[in-house]
C-alpha positions, 0 to 999 in steps of 0.5 A: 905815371901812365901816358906817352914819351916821345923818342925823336918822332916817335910815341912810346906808350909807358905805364904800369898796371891798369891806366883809365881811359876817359870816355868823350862821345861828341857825338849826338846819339850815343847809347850810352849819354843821349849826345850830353856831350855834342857840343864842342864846349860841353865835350871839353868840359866833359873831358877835363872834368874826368882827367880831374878824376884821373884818367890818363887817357881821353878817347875823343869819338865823333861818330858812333859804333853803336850796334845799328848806328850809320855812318856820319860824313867825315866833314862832320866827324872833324866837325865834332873832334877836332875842337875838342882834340886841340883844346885838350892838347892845348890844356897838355894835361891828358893824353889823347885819343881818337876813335875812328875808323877814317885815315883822313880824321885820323891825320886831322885829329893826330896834327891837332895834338892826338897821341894815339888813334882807336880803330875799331876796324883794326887798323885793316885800310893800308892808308890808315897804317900809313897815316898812324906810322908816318905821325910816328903814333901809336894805335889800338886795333880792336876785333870787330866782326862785321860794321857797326850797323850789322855787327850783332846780327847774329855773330858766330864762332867756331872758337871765339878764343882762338879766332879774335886772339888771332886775328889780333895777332895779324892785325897787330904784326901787319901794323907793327911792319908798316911801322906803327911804334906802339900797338895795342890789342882790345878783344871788342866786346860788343863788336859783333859778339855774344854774351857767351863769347864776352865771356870767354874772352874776358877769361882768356885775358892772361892768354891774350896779355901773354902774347907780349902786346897790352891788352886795351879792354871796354865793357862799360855800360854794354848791353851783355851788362844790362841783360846780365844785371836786368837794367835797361838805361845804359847810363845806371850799368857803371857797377856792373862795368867795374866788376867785369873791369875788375875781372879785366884787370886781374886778367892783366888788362893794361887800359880800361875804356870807361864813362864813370872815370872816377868810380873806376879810378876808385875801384882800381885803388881797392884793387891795388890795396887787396892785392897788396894786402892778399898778395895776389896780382902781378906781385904775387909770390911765386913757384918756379918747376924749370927744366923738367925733362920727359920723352914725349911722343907729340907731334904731327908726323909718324916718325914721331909718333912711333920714336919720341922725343925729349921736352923739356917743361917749365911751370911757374905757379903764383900762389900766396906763400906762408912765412911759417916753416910748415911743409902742409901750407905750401904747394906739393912740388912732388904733385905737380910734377907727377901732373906734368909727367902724366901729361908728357908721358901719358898722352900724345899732343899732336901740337905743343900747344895743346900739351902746355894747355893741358899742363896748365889745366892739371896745375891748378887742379893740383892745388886750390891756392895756385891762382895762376900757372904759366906752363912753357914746354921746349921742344929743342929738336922739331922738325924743321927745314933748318937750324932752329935752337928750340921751340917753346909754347908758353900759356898762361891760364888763371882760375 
């Protein structure tokens, strides 16, 4: 069952596959509700109704991050959370969440029974690390470029990909040696982003998921669905949100932030039953390449360049597997590795990084039914300023 134990003082996050987050806005301008839910009994209610539906999560939030919303005094923010958090902690039915960007709300709401704090500023005040590690709870750290009122005022990116799954990185390692237990990691779609952008972030999932830390992911109701499906009500965007949180959870999301619980709740119930049916998803069949070896010239330095040295590569390749005996209705192993030797042999990387994503690339492209190629190259002797046993890179890339 998705939620929270306690070891000591401390929350551990547990789950398995895709868990649903309710959305609570106890707010009285929120895009997507028009402030339904600003009363304190009517967020309440709200909140049951969906842990009713099956979330295991509620993300209680006083404040809106709205592109161009201002900020509300935090008197006012507790104001509007806090009866909610203690009469969802009372009911002791759901986990919950606060969203929040303030330490002091985030001490309020975490002593009135919360389990887990939502930053979308990332958990970058000191004071807020402090706060969320002293309650021994855990904390999402979400990409935001900007603050909400300017946040969309044109963002740009040299490499999205590479600049949020970085930052992420950083963020979560910072909170995680202040003492934060549990970290997830969210992308921030809509958070000063383009819709260029929300898709290549939605692609890149496996290889944000493949950095070890669960993925929290929210699209629902964003206006990328709106200009993308022609509707203009937030409120009518819930069949355009399960189809890009579908895509999320294939991608390996691990928490869907969403207002249609049920809906979303259903859709990941087919999910499951196609993927079962299909075997795709995490419990698909798989084939391992491992310890493949080639002498390669990757590297930054000259000396590497003009001697070479040895890589060893492994591929793993999640594709549905025939029952029958029948050498066509399964993968060439002899091609893939052929791909792979072209890449290590064939070219020069100046990083591993690159080469693993090129491994990767030509993987699928050897054969329409790999649905995913997870590609690790060693490289046992780097040059390094000590003794280090090997270097591996692993990508992930899906089709």
């Amino acid at each position: 069952m998705p939620g929270a134990v306690r070891d000591g003082d401390v929350w551990q996050l547990t789950w398995s596959g895709p868990a649903v987050m309710g959305i609570v806005n106890a707010t009285p301008d929120s895009f997507s509700d028009g402030g339904r839910h600003a009363a304190a009994d009517a967020a309440v209610a709200h909140a049951r109704a969906e842990a009713r539906a099956g979330a295991a999560w509620i993300d209680v939030g006083g404040e809106s991050t709205r592109p161009g919303a201002t900020p509300v005094p935090e008197e006012e923010e507790l104001r509007r959370i806090l009866p909610v958090v203690r009469a969802l902690a009372a009911d002791g039915t759901v986990r919950i969440s606060v969203d929040t960007r303030r330490p002091g709300v985030a001490r309020a709401a975490l002593e009135a029974g919360a389990h887990l704090i939502n930053d979308v500023h990332g958990l970058r005040d000191p004071e807020m690390r402090r706060v969320v590690a002293d309650a021994g709870a855990a904390a999402i750290v979400m990409h935001m470029r900007g603050e909400p009122a300017t946040m969309q005022d044109d963002p740009r990116y040299d490499d999205v990909v590479g600049e949020v799954h970085g930052w992420l990185e950083r963020a979560a390692r910072r909170a995680e040696e202040d003492g934060v237990p549990s970290v997830l990691v969210d992308p921030g779609w809509g958070f000063g982003k383009r819709d260029a952008d929300h898709v290549a972030l939605l692609g890149s999932l496996p290889r944000l998921v493949a950095h070890g830390r669960p993925v929290a992911f929210g699209a629902s109701r964003k206006g990328s669905i709106g200009r993308w499906a022609g509707v203009a009500d937030p409120a009518a965007r819930d069949p355009g949100t399960l189809v890009v949180h579908q895509e999320a959870a294939l991608g390996g999301a691990a928490l869907l932030r969403v207002h249609d619980v049920a809906g979303q709740v259903q859709a990941l119930a087919v999910r499951r039953a196609l993927c079962a049916a299909t075997r795709r998803g995490p419990e698909q069949d798989r084939i391992v390449l491992s310890g493949m070896e080639f002498h390669g010239y990757h590297g930054v330095f000259e000396e590497e360049a003009r001697f070479g040295a040895r890589f060893r590569v492994d591929v793993e390749m999640r594709v549905p597997l025939p029952a029958e005996d029948d050498l066509a209705r399964t993968v060439d192993y002899a091609r893939v590795y052929a791909r792979v030797s072209e890449e290590v042999t064939g070219r020069r990387y100046r990083v591993i990084e690159a080469l693993a994503s090129a491994i990767a690339e030509g993987v699928l492209r050897c054969d329409a039914r790999i649905e995913t190629a997870t590609v690790r190259v060693h490289k046992p002797h780097a040059p390094l300023p000590g003794v280090v046993r090997d270097v591996t890179v692993e990508v992930v890339r899906r089709r």
